[in-house]
MMTF fields as JSON, N, C-alpha, C and O atoms, coordinates in Angstrom:
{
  "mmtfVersion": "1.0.0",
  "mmtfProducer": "UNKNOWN",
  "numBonds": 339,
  "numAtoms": 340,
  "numGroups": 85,
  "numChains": 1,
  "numModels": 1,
  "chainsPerModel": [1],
  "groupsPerChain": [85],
  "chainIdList": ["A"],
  "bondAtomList": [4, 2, 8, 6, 12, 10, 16, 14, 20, 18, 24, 22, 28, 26, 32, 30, 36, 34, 40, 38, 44, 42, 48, 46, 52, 50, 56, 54, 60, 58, 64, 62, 68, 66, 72, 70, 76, 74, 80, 78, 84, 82, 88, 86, 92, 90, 96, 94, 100, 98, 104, 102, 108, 106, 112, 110, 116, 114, 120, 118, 124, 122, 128, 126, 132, 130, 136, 134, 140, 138, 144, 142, 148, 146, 152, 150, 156, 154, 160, 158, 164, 162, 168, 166, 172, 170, 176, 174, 180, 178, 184, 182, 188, 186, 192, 190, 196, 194, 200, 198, 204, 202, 208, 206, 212, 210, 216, 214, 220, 218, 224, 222, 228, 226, 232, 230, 236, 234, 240, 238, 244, 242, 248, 246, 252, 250, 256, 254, 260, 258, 264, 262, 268, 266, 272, 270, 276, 274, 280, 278, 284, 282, 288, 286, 292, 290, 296, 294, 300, 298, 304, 302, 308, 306, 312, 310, 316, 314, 320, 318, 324, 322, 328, 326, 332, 330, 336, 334],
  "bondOrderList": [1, 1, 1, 1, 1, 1, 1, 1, 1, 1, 1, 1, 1, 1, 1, 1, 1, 1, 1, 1, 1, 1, 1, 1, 1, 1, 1, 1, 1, 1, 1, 1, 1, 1, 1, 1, 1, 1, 1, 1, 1, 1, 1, 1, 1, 1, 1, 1, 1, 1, 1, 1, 1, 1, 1, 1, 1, 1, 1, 1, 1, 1, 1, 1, 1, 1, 1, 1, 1, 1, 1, 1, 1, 1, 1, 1, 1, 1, 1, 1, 1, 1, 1, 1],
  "groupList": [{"groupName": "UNK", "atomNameList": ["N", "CA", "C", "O"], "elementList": ["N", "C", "C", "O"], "formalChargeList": [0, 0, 0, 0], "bondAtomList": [1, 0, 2, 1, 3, 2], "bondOrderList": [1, 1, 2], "singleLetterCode": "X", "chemCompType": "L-PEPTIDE LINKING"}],
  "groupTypeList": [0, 0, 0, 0, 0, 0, 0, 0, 0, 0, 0, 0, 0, 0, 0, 0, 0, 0, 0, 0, 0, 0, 0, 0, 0, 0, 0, 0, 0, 0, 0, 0, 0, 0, 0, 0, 0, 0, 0, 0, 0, 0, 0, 0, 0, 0, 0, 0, 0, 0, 0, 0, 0, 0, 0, 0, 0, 0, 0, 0, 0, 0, 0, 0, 0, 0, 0, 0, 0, 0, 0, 0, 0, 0, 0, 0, 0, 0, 0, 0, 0, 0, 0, 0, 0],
  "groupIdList": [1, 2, 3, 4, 5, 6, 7, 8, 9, 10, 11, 12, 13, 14, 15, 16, 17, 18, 19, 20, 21, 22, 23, 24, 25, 26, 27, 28, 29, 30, 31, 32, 33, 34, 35, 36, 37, 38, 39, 40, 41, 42, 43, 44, 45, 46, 47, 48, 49, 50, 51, 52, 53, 54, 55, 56, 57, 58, 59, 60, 61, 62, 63, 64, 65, 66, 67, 68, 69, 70, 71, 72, 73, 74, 75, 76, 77, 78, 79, 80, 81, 82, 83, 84, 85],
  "secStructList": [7, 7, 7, 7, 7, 1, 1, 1, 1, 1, 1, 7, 1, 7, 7, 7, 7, 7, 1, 1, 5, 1, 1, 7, 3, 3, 3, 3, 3, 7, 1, 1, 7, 7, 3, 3, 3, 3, 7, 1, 1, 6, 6, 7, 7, 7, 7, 1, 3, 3, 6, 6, 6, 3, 3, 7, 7, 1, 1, 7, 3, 3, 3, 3, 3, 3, 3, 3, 5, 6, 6, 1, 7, 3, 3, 3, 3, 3, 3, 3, 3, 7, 7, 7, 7],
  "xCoordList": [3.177, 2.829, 3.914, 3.902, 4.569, 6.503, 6.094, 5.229, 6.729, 7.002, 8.055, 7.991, 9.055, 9.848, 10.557, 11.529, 9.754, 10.103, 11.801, 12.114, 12.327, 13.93, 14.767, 15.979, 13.728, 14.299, 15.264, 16.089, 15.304, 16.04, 15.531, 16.298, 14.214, 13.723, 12.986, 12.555, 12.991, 12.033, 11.362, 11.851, 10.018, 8.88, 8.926, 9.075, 8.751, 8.721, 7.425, 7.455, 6.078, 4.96, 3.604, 3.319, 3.139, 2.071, 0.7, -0.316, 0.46, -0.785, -2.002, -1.972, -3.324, -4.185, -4.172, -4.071, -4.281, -4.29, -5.337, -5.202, -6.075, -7.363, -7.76, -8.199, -7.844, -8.966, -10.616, -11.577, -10.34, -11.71, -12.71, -13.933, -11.669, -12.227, -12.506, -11.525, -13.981, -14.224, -14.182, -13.983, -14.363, -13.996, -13.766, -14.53, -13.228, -12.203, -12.059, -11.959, -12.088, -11.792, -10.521, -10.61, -9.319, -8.519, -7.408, -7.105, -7.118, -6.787, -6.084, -6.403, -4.807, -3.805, -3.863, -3.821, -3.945, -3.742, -2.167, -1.205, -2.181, -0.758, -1.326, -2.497, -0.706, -0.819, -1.692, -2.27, -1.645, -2.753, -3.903, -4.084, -4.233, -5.243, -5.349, -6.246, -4.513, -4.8, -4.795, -4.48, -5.453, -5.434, -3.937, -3.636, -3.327, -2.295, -2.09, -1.076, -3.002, -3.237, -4.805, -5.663, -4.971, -6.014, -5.951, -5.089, -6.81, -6.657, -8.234, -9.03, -8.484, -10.07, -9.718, -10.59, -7.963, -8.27, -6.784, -5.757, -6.986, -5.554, -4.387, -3.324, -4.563, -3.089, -2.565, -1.631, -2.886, -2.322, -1.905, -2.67, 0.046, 0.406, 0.41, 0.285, 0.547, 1.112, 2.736, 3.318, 3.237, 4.596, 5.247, 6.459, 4.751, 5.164, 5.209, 6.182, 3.92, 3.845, 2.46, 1.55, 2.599, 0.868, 0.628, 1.476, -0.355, -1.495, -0.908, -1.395, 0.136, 0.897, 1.998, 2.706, 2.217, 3.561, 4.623, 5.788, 4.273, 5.57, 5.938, 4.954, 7.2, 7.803, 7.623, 7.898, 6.865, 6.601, 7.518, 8.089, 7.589, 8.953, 8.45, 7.249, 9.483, 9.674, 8.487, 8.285, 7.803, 6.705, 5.366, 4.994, 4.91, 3.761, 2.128, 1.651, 1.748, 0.479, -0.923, -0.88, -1.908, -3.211, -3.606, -3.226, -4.511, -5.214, -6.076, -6.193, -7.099, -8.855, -9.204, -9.364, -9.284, -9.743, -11.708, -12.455, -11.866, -13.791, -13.349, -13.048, -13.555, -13.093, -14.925, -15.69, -15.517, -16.543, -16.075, -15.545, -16.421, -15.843, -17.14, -18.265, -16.41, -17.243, -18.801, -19.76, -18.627, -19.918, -20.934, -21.898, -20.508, -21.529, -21.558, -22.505, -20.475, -20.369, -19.237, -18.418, -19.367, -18.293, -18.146, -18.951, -16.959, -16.12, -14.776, -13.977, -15.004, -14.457, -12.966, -13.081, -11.507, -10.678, -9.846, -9.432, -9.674, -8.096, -7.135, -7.261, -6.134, -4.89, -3.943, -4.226, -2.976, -1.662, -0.594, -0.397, 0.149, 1.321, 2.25, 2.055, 3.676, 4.744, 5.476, 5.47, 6.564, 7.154, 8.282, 8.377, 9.31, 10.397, 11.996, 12.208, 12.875, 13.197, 14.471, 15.345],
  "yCoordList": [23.488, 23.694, 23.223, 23.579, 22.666, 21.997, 20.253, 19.586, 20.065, 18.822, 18.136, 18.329, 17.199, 17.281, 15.766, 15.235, 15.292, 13.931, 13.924, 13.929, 13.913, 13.885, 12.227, 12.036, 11.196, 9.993, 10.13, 9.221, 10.895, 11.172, 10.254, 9.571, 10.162, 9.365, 10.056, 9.532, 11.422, 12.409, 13.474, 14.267, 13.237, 14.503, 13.793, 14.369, 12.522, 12.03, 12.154, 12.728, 11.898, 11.839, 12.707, 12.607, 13.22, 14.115, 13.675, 13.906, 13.252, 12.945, 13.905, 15.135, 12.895, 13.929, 12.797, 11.596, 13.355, 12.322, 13.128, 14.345, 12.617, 12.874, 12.055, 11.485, 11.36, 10.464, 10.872, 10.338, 12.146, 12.855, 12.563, 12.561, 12.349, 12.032, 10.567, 9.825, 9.91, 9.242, 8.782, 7.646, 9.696, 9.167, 10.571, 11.46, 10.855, 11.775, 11.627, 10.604, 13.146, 12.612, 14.063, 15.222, 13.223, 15.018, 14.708, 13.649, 15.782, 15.955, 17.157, 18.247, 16.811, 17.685, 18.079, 17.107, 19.261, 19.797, 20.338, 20.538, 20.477, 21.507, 23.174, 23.548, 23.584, 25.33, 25.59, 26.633, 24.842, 24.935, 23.547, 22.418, 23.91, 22.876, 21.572, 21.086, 20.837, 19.336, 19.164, 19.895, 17.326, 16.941, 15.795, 14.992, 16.148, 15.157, 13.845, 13.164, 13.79, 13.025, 12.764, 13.647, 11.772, 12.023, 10.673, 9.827, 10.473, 9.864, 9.147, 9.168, 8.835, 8.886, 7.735, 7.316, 7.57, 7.838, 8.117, 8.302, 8.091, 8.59, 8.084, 8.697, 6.652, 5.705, 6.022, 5.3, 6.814, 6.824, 8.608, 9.529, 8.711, 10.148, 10.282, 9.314, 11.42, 12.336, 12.131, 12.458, 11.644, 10.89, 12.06, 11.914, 13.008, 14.081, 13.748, 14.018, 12.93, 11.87, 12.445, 13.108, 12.043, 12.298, 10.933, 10.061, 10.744, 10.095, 8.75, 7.648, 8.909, 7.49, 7.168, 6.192, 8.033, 7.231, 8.054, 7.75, 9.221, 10.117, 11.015, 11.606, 11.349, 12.345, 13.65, 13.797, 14.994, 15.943, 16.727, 16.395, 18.159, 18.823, 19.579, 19.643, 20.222, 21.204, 22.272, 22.669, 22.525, 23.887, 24.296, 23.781, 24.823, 24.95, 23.933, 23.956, 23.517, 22.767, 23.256, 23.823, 23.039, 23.176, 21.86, 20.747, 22.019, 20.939, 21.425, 22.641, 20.365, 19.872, 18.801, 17.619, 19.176, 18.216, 18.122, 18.93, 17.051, 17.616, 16.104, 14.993, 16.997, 16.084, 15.466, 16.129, 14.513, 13.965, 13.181, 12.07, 14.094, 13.874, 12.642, 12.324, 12.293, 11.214, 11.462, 10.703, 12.64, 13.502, 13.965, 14.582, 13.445, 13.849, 15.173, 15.494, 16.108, 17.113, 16.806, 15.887, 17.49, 17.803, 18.882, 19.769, 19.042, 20.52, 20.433, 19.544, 21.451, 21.403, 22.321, 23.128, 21.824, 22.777, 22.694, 21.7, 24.391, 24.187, 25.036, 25.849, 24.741, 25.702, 25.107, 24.399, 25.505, 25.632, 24.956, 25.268, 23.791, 22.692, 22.815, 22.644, 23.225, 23.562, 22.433, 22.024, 21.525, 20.689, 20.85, 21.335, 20.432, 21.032, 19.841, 18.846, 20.032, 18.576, 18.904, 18.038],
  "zCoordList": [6.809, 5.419, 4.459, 3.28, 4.809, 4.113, 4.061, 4.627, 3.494, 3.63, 2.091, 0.877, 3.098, 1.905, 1.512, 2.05, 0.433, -0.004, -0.954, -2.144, -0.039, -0.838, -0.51, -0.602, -0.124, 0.63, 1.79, 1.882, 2.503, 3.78, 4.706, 5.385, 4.81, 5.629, 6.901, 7.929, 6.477, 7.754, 6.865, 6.06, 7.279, 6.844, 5.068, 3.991, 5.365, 3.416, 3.062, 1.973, 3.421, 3.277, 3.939, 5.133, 3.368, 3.481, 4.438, 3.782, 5.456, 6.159, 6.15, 6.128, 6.177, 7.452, 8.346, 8.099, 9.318, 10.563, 11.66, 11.784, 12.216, 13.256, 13.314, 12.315, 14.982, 15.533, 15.808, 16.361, 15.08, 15.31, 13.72, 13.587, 12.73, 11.182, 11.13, 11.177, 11.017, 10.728, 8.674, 8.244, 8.038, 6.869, 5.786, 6.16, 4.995, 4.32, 2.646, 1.969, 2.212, 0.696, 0.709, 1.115, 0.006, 0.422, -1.078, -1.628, -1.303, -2.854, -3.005, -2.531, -3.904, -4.162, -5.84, -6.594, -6.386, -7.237, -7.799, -7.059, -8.984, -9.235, -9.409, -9.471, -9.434, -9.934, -11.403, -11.707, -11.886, -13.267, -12.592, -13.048, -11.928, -11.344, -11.255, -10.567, -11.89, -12.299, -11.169, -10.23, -11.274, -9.705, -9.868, -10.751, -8.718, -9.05, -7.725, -7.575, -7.125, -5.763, -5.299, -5.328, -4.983, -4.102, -2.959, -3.197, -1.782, -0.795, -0.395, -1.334, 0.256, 0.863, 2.774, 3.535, 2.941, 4.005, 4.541, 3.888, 5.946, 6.87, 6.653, 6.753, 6.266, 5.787, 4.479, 4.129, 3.763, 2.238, 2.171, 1.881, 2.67, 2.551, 1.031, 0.281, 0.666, -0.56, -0.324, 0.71, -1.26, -1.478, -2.502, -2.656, -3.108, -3.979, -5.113, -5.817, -5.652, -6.857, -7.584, -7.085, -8.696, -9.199, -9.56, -9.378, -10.001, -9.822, -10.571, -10.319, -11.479, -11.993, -11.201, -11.451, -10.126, -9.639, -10.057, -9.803, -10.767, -11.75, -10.66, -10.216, -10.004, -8.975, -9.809, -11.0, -8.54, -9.355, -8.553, -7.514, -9.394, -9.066, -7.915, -7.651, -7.147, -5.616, -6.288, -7.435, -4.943, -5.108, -4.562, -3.507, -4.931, -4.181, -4.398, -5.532, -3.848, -4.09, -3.342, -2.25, -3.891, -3.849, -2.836, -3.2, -1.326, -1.408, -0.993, -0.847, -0.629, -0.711, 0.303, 0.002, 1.227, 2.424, 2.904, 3.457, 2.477, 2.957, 3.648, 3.211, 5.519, 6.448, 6.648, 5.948, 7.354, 7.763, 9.128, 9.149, 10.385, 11.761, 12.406, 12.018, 13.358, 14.454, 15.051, 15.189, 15.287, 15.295, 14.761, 15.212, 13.24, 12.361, 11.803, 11.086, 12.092, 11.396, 9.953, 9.956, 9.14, 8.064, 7.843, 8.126, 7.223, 7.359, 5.756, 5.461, 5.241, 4.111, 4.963, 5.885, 4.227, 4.403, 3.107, 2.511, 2.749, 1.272, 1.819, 2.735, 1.128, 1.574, 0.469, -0.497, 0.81, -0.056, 0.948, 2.123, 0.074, 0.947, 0.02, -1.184, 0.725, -0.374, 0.012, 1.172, -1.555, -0.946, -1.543, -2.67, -0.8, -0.528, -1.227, -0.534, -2.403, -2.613, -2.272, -2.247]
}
C-alpha cells in the first residue's frame, strides 16, 4: 500500500500488473476527490504526478481499479495507496 517516488530508483512507480486482466481502467484521486491520474492499461505506473505532469505532495491516495479479466468476468476494486517522498 506504499510506494515511494523520491528518484532513488526503487518502488518509483505505481502498477497494476495481472496476466489475468485483459483490459483495465484504474484511477487515482486526492483526499478532496479530484482525479489526479488515470491509466487504462498495465504499462503506464502512477509516477506521483497529476494529470499535467505537476509532482504531488507525500500522502494518502484514493484509487479505482474496474479490472475486466480473461474470463470474462469484471471486478471493481478501491482502496487507499499512501506515497511516501
Amino acid at each position: 500500500n506504499v510506494f515511494t517516488p523520491n528518484k532513488d530508483g526503487v518502488n518509483e512507480g505505481l502498477y497494476v500488473r495481472s496476466p489475468r486482466i485483459a483490459s483495465m481502467e484504474f484511477r487515482i484521486y486526492d483526499r478532496w476527490g479530484k482525479q489526479v491520474f488515470k491509466a487504462f492499461d498495465q504499462n503506464t505506473p502512477w509516477l506521483g504526478t497529476d494529470l499535467q505532469g505537476n509532482n504531488l505532495p507525500a500522502g494518502v491516495y484514493a484509487y479505482f481499479l474496474n479490472a475486466h479479466f480473461n474470463n470474462g468476468k469484471n471486478r471493481i476494486f478501491k482502496g487507499n495507496i499512501t506515497m511516501v517522498k
